[in-house]
N, C-alpha and C positions, 0 to 999 in steps of 0.2 A: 512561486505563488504560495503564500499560505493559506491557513484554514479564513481567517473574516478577507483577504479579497477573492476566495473562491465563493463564498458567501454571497459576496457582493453582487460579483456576475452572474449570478444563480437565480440572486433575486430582480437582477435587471434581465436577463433574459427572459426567466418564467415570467414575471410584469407582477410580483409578489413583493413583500416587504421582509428587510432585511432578518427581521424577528423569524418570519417563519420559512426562510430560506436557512437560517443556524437551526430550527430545532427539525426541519425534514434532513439536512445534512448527518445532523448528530443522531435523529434515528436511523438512518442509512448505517453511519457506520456501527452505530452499539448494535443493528443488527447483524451486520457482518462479521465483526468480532466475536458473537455470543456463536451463529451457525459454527466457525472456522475454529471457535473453543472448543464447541463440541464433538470435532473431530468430520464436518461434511464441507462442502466443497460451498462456494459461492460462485456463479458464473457469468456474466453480464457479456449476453452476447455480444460480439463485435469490441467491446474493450478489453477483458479478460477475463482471472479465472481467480480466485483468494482461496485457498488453501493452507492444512498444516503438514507437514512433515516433517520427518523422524530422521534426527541428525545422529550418527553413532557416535558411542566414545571413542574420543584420540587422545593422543599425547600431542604434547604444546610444549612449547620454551618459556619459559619466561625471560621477558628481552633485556630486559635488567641485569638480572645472574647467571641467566646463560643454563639457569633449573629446569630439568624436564618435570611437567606434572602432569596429569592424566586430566581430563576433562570429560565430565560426564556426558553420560549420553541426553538430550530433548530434545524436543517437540519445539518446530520454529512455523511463524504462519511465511507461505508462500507468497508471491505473485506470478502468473501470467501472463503476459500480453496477447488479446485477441490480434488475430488475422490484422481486422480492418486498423487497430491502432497500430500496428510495427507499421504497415504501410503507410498510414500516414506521415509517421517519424521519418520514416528512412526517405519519405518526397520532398522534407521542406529542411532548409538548412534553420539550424539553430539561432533562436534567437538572442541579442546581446543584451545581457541583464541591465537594470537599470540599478542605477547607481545613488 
């Protein structure tokens, strides 16, 4: 599912119009990308948790030449999955993409 049919369901569910089922989505996430920039958590009970955390530096190959290079250390945003949504997943067998 991408971002206009998640949209869409948003807007057929809430009984809202597609217009403002894209700009309450895109404030949802421009606000959770701003919180999870500024280094605090986002938590949505019962689905999950959006956080950043702090990757160390390592060394890497490059698969090409077979080069070690060093790879700096950042800052990556997380996810969690709440409780109630791993349970869900793990009840219902996947379903087959449409083609």
């Amino acid at each position: 599912m991408n971002k206009s049919e998640l949209v869409e369901v948003a807007a057929k569910e809430a009984g809202i119009t597609k217009a403002a089922a894209d700009k309450a989505l895109s404030a949802i996430i421009g606000a959770v990308v701003k919180t999870v920039t500024q280094g605090e958590s986002v938590t949505l009970v019962g689905f999950g948790t959006f956080k950043s955390a702090k990757r160390a530096a390592r060394t890497g190959k490059n698969p090409k030449t077979g080069a070690t290079l060093k790879i700096p250390a950042t800052t990556v945003p997380k996810f969690t999955a709440g409780t109630a949504f791993k349970a869900s997943v793990a009840a219902k067998k996947p379903v087959a993409k449409k083609k």
